[in-house]
HTML snippet that shows the backbone in 3Dmol.js (N, CA, C, O; Angstrom):
<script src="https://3Dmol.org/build/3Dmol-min.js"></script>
<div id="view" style="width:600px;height:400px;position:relative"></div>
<script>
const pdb = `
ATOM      1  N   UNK A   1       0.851  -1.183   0.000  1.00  0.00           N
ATOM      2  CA  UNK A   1       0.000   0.000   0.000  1.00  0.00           C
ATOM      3  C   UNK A   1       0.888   1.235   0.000  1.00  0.00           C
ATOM      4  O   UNK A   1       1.969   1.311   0.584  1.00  0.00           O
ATOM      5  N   UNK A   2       0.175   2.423  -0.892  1.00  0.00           N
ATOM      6  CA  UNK A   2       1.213   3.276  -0.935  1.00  0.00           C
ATOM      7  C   UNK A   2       0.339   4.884  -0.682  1.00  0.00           C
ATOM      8  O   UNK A   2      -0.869   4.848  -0.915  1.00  0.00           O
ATOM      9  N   UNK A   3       0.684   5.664  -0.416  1.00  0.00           N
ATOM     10  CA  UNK A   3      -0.021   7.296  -0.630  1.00  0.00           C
ATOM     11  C   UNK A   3       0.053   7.704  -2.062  1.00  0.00           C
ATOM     12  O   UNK A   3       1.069   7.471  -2.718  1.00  0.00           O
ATOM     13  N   UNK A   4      -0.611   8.088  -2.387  1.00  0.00           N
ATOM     14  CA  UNK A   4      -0.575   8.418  -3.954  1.00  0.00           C
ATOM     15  C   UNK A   4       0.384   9.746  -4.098  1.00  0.00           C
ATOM     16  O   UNK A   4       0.389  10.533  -3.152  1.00  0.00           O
ATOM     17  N   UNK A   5       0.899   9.919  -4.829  1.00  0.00           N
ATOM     18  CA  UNK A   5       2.142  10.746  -5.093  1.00  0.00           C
ATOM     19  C   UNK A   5       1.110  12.723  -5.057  1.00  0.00           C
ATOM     20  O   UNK A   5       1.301  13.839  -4.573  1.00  0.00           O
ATOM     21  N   UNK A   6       0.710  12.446  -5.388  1.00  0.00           N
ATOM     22  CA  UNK A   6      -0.323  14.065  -5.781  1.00  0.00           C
ATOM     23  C   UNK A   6      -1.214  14.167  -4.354  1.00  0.00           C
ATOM     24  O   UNK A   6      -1.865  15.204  -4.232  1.00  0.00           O
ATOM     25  N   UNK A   7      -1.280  13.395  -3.502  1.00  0.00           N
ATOM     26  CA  UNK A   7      -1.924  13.656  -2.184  1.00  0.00           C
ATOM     27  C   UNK A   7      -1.151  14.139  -0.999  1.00  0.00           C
ATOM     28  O   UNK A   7      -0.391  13.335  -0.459  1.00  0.00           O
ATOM     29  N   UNK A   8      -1.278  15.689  -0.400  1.00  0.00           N
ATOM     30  CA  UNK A   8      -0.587  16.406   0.594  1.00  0.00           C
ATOM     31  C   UNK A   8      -0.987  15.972   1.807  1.00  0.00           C
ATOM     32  O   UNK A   8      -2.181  15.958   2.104  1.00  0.00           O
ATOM     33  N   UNK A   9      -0.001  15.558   2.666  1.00  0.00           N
ATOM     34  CA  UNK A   9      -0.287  15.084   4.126  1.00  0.00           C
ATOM     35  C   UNK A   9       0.396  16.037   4.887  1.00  0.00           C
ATOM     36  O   UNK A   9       1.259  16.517   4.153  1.00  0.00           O
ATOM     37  N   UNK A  10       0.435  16.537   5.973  1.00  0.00           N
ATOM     38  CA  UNK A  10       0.143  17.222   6.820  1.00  0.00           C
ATOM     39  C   UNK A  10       0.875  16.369   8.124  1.00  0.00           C
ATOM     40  O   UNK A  10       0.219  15.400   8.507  1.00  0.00           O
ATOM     41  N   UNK A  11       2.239  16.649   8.882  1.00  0.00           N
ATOM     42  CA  UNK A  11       2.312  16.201  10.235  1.00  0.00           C
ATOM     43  C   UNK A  11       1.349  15.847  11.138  1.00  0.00           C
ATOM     44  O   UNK A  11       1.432  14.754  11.698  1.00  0.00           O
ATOM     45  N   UNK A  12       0.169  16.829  11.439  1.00  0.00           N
ATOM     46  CA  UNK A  12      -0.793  16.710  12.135  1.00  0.00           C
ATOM     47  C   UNK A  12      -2.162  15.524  11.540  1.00  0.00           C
ATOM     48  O   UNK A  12      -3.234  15.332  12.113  1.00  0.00           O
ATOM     49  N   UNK A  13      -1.779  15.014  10.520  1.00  0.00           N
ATOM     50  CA  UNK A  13      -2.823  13.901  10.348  1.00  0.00           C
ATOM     51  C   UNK A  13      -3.490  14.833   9.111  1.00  0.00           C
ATOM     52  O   UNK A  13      -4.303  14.133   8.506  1.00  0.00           O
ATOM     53  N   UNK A  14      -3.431  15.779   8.716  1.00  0.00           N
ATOM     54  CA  UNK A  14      -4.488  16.653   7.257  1.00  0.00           C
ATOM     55  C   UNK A  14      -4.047  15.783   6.087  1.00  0.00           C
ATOM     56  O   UNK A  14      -2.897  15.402   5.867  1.00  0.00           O
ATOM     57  N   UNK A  15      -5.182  15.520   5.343  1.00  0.00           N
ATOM     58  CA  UNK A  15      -4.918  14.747   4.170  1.00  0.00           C
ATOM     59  C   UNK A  15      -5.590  15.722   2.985  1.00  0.00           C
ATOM     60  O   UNK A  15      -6.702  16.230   3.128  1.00  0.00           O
ATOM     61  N   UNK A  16      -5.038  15.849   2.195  1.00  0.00           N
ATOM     62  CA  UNK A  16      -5.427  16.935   1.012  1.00  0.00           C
ATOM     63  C   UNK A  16      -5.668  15.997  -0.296  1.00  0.00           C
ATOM     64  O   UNK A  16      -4.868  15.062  -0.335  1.00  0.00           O
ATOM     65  N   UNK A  17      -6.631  16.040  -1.418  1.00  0.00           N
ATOM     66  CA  UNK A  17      -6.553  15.272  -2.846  1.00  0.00           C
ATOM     67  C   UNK A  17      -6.659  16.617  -3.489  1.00  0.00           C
ATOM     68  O   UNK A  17      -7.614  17.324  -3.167  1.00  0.00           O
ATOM     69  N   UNK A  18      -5.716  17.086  -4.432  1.00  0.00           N
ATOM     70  CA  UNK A  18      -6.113  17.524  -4.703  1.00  0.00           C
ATOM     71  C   UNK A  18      -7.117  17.534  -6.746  1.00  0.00           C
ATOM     72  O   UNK A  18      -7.661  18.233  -7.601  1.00  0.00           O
ATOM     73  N   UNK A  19      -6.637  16.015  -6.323  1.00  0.00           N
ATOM     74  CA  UNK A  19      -7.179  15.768  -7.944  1.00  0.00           C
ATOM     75  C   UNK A  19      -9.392  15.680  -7.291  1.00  0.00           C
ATOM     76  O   UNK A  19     -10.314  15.380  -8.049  1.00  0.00           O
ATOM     77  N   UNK A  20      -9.487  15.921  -6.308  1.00  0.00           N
ATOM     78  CA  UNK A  20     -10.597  15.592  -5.925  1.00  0.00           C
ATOM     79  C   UNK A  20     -11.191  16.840  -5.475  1.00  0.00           C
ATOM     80  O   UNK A  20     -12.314  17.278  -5.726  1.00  0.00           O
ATOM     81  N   UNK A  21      -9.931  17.523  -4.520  1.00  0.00           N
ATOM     82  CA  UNK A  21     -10.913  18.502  -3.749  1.00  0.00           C
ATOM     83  C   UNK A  21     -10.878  18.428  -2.152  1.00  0.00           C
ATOM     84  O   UNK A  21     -10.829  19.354  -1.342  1.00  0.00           O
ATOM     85  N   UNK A  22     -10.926  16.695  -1.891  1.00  0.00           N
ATOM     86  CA  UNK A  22     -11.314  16.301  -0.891  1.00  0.00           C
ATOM     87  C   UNK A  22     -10.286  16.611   0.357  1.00  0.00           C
ATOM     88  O   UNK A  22      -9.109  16.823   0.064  1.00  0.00           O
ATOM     89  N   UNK A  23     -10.576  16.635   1.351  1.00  0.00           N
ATOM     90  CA  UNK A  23      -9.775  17.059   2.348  1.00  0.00           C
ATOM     91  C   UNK A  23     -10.307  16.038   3.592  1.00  0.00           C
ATOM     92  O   UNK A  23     -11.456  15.674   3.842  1.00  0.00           O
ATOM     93  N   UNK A  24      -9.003  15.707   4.293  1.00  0.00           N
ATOM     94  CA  UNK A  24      -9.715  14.434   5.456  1.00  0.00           C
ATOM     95  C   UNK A  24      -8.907  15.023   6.549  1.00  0.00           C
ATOM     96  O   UNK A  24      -8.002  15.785   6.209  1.00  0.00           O
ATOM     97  N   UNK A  25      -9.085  14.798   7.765  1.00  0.00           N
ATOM     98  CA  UNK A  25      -7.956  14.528   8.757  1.00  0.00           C
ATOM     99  C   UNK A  25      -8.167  13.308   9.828  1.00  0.00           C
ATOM    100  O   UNK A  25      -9.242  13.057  10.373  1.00  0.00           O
ATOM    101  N   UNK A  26      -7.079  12.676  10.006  1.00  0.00           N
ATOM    102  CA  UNK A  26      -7.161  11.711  10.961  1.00  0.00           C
ATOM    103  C   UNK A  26      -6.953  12.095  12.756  1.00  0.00           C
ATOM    104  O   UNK A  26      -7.142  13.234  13.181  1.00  0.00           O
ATOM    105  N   UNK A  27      -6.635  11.195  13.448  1.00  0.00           N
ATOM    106  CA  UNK A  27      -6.669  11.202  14.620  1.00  0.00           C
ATOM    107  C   UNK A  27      -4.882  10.860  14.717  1.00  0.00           C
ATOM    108  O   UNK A  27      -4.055  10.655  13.829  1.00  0.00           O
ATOM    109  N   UNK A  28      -4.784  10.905  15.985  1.00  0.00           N
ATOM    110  CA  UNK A  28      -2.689  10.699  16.436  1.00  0.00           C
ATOM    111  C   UNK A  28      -2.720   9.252  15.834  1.00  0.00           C
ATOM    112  O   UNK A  28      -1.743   9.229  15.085  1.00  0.00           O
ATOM    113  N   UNK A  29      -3.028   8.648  15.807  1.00  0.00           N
ATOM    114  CA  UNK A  29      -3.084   6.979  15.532  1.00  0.00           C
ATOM    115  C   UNK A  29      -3.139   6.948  14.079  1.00  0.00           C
ATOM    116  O   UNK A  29      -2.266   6.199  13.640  1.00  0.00           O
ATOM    117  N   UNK A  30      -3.895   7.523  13.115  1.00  0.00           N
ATOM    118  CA  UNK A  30      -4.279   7.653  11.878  1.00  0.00           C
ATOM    119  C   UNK A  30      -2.929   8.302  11.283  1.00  0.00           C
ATOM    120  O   UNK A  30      -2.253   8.022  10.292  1.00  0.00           O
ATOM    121  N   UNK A  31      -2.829   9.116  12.116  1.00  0.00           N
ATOM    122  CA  UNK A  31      -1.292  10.337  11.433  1.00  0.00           C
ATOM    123  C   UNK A  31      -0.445   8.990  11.397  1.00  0.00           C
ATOM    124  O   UNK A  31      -0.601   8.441  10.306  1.00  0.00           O
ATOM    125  N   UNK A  32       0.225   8.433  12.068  1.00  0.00           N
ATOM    126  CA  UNK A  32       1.190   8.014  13.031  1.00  0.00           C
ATOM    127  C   UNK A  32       1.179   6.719  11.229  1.00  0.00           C
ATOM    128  O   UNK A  32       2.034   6.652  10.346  1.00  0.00           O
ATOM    129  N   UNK A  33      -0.237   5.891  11.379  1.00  0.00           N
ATOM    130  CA  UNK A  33      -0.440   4.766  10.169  1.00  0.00           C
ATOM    131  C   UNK A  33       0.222   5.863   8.469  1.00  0.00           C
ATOM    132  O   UNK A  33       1.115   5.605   7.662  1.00  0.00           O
ATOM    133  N   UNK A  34      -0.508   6.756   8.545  1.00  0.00           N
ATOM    134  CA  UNK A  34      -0.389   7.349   7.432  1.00  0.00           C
ATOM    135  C   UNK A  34       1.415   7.941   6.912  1.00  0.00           C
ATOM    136  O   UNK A  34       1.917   7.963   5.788  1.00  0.00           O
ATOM    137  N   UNK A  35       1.848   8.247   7.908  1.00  0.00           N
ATOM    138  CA  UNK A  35       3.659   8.597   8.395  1.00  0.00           C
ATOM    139  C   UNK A  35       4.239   7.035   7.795  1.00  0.00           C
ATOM    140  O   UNK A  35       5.133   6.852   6.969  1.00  0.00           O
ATOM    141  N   UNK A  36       3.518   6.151   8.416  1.00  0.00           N
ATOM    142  CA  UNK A  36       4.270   4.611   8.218  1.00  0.00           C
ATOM    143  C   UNK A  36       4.085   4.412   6.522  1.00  0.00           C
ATOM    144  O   UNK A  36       5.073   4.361   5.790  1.00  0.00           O
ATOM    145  N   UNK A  37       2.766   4.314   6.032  1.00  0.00           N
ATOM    146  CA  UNK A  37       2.824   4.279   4.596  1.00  0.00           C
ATOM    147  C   UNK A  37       3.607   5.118   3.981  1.00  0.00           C
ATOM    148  O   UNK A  37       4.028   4.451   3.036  1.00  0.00           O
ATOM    149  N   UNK A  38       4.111   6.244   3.907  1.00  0.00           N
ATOM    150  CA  UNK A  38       4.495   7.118   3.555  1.00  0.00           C
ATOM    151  C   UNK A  38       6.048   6.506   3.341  1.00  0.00           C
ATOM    152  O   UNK A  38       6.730   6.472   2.317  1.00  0.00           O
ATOM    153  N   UNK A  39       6.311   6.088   4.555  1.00  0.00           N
ATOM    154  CA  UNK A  39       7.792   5.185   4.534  1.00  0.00           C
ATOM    155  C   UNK A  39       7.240   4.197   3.648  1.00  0.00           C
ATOM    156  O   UNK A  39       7.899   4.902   2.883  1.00  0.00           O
ATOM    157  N   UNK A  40       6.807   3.460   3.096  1.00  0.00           N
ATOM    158  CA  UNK A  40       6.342   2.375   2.077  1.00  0.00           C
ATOM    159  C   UNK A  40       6.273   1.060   3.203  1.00  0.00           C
ATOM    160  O   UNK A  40       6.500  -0.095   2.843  1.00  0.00           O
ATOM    161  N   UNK A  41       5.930   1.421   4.586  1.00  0.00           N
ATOM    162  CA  UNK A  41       5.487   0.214   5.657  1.00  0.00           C
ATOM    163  C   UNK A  41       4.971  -0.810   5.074  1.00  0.00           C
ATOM    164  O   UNK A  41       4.145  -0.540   4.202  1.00  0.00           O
ATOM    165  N   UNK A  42       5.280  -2.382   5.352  1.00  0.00           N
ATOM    166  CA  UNK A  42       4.341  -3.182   5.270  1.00  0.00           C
ATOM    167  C   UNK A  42       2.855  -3.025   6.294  1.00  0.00           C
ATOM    168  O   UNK A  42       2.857  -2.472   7.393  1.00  0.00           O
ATOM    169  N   UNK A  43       1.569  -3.684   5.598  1.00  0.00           N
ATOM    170  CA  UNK A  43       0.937  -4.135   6.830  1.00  0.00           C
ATOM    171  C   UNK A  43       1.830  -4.486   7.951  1.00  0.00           C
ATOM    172  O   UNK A  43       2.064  -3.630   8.804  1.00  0.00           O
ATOM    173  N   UNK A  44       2.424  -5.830   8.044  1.00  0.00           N
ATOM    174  CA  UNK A  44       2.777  -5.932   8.871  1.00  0.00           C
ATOM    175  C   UNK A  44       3.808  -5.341   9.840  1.00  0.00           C
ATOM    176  O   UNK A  44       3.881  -5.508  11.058  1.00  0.00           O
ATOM    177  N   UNK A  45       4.522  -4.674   9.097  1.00  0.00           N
ATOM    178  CA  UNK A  45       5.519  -3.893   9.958  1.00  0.00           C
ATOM    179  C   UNK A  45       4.713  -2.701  10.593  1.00  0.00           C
ATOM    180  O   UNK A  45       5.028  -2.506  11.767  1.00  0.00           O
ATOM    181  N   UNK A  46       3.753  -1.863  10.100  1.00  0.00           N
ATOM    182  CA  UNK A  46       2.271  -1.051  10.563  1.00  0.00           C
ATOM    183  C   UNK A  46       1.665  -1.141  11.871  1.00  0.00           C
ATOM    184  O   UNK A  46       1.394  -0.249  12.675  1.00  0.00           O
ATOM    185  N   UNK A  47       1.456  -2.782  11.944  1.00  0.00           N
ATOM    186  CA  UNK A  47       0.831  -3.513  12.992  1.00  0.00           C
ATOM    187  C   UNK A  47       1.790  -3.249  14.216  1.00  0.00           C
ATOM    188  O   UNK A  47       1.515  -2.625  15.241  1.00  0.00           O
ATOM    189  N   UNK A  48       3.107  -3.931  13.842  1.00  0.00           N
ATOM    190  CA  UNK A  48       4.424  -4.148  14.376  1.00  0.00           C
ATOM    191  C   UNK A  48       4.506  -2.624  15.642  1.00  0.00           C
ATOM    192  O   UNK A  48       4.581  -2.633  16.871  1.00  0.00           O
ATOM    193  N   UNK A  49       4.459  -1.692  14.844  1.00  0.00           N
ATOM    194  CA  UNK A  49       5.259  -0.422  15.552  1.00  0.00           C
ATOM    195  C   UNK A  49       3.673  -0.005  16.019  1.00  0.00           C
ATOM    196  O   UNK A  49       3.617  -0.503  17.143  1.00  0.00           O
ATOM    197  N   UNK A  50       2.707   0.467  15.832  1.00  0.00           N
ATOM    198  CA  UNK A  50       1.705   0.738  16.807  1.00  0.00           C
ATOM    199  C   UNK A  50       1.610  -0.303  17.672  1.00  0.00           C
ATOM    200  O   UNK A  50       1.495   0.112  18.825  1.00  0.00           O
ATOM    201  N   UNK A  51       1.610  -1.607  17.578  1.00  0.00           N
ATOM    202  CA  UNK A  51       1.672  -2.257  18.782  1.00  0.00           C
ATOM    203  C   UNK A  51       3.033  -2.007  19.754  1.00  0.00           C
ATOM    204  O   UNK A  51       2.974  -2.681  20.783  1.00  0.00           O
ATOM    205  N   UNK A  52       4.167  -1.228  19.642  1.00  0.00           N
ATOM    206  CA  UNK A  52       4.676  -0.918  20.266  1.00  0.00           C
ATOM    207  C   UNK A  52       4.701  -0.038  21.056  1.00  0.00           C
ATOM    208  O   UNK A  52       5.500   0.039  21.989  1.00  0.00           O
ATOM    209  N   UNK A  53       3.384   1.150  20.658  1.00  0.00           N
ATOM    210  CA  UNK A  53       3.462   2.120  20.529  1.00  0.00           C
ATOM    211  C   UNK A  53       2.298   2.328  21.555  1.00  0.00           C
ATOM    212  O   UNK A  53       2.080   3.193  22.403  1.00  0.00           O
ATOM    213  N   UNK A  54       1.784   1.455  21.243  1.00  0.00           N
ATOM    214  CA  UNK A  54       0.506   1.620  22.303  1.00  0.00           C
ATOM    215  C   UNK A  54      -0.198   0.438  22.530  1.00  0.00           C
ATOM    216  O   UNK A  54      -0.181  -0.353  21.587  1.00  0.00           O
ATOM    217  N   UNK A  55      -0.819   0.103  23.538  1.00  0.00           N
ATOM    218  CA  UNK A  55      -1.645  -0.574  24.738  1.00  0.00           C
ATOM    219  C   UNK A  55      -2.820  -1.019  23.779  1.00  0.00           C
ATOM    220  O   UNK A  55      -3.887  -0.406  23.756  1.00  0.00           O
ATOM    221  N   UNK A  56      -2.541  -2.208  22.929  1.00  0.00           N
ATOM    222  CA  UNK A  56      -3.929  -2.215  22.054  1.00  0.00           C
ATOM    223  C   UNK A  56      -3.927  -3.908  21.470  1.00  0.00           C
ATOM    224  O   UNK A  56      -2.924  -4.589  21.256  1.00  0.00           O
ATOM    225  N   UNK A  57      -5.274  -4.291  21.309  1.00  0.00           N
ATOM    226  CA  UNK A  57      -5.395  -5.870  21.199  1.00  0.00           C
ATOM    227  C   UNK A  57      -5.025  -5.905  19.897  1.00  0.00           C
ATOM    228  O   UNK A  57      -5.473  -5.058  19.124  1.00  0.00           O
ATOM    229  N   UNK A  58      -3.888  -7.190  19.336  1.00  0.00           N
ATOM    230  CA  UNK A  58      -3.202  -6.901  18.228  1.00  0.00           C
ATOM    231  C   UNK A  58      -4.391  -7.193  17.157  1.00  0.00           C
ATOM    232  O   UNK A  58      -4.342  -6.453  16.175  1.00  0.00           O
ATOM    233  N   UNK A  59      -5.623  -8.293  17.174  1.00  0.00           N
ATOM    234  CA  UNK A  59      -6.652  -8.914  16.472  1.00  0.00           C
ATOM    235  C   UNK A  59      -7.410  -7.604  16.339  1.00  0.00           C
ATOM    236  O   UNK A  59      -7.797  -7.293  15.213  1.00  0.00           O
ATOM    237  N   UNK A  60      -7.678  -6.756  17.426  1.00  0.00           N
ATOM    238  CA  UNK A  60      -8.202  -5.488  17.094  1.00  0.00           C
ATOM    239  C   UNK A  60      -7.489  -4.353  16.124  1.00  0.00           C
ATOM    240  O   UNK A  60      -7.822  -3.967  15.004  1.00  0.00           O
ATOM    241  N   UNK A  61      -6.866  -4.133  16.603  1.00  0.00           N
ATOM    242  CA  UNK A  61      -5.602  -3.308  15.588  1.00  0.00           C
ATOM    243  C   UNK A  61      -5.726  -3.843  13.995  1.00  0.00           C
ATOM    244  O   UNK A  61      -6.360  -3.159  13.192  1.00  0.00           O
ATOM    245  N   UNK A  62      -5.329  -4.626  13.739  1.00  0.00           N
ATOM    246  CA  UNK A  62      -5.791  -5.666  12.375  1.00  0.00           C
ATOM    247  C   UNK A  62      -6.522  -5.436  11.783  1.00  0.00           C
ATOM    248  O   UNK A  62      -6.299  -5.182  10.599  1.00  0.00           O
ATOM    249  N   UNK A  63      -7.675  -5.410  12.270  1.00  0.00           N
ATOM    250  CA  UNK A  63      -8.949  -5.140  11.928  1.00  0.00           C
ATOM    251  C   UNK A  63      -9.391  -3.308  11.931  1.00  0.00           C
ATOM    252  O   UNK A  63     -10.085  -2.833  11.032  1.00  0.00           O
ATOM    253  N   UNK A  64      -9.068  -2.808  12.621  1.00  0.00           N
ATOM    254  CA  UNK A  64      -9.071  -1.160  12.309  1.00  0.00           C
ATOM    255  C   UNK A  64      -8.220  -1.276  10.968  1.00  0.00           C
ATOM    256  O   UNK A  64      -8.842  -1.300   9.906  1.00  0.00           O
ATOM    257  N   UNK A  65      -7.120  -1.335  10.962  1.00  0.00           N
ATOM    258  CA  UNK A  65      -6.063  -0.909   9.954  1.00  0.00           C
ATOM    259  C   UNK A  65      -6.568  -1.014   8.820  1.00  0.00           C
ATOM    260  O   UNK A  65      -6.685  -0.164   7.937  1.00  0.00           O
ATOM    261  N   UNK A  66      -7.078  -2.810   8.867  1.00  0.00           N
ATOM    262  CA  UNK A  66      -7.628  -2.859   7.263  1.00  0.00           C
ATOM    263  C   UNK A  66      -9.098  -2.041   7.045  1.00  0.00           C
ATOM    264  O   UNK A  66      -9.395  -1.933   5.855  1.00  0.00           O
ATOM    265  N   UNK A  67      -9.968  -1.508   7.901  1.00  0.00           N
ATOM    266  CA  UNK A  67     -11.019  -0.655   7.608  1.00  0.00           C
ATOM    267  C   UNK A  67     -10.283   0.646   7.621  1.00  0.00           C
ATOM    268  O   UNK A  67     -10.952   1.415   6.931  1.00  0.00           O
ATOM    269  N   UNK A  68      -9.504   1.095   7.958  1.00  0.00           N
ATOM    270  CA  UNK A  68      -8.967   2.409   8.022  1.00  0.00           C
ATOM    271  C   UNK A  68      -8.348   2.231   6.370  1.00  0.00           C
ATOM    272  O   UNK A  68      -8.881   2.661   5.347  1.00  0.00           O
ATOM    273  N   UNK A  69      -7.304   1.606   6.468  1.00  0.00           N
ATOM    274  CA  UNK A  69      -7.013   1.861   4.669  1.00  0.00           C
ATOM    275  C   UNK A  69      -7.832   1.028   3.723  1.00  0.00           C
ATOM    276  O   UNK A  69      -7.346   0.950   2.595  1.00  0.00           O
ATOM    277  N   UNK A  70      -8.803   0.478   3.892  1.00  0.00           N
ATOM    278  CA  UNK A  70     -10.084   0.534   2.828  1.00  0.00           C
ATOM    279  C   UNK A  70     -10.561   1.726   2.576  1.00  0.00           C
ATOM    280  O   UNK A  70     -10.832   2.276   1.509  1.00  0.00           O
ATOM    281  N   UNK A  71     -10.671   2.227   4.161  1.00  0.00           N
ATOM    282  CA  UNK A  71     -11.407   3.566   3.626  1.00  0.00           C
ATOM    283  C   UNK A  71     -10.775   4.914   2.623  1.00  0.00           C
ATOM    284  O   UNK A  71     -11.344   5.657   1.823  1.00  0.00           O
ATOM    285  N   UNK A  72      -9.299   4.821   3.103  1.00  0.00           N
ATOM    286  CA  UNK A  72      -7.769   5.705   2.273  1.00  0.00           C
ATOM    287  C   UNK A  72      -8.076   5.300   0.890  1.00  0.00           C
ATOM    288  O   UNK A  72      -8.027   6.141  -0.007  1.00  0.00           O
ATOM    289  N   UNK A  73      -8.439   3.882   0.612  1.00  0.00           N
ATOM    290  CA  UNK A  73      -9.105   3.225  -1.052  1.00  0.00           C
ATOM    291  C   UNK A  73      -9.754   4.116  -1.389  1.00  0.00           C
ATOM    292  O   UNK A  73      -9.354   5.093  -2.022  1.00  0.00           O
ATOM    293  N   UNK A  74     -11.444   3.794  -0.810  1.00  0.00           N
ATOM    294  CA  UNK A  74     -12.348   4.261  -1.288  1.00  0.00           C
ATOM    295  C   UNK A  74     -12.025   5.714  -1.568  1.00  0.00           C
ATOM    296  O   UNK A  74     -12.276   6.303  -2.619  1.00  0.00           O
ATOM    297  N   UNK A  75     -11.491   6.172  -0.592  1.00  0.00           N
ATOM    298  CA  UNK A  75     -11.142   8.143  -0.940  1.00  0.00           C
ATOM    299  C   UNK A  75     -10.145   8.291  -1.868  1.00  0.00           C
ATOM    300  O   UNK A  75      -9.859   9.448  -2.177  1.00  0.00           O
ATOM    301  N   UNK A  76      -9.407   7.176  -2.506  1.00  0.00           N
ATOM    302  CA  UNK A  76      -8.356   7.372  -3.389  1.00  0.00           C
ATOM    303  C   UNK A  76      -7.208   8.175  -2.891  1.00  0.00           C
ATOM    304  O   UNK A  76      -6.631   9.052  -3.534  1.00  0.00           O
ATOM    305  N   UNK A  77      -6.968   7.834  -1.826  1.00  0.00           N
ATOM    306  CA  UNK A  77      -5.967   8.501  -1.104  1.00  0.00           C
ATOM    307  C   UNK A  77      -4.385   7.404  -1.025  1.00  0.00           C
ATOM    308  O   UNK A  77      -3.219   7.797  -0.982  1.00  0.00           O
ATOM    309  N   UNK A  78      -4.957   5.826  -1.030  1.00  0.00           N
ATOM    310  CA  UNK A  78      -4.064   4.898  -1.287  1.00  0.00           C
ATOM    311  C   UNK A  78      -3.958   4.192  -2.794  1.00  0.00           C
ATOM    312  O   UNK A  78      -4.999   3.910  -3.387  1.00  0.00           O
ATOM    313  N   UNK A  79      -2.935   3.978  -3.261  1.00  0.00           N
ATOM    314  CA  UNK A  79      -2.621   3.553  -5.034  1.00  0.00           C
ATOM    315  C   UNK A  79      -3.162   2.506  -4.859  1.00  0.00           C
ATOM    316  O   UNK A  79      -3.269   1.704  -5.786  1.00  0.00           O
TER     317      UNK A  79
END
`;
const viewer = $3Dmol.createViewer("view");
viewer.addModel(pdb, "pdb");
viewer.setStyle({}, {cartoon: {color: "spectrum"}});
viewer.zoomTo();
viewer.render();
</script>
């Protein structure tokens, strides 16, 4: 999974398209996933460092991540 090259991210979690218009922002957790893609993170290495990072059930985590970047899909925010 990758950020699409023409989409502006923002330290603070702001996500910009501008082939769209659309504008998103995430939460510290969302920034933090979106920072990792950006490095070209695996899923699993993704999983890896927020579970280091914070106090969280790894089966849960898993399961956010992949609804969180489905949703980066659907907004065309991920290639």
């Amino acid at each position: 999974m990758r950020i699409r090259k023409n989409i502006a991210v923002s330290d603070e979690g702001f996500l910009f398209n501008p082939a769209t218009g659309d504008s998103f922002s995430t939460n510290g957790i969302g920034s933090e996933i979106i920072s990792l893609l950006k490095q070209d993170k695996s899923t699993s290495e993704i999983i890896e460092e927020i579970s280091k990072n914070y106090d969280v059930d790894r089966l849960l985590l898993e399961r956010d991540l992949d609804e969180f970047t489905g949703l980066l899909k659907d907004y065309s925010i991920l290639e």
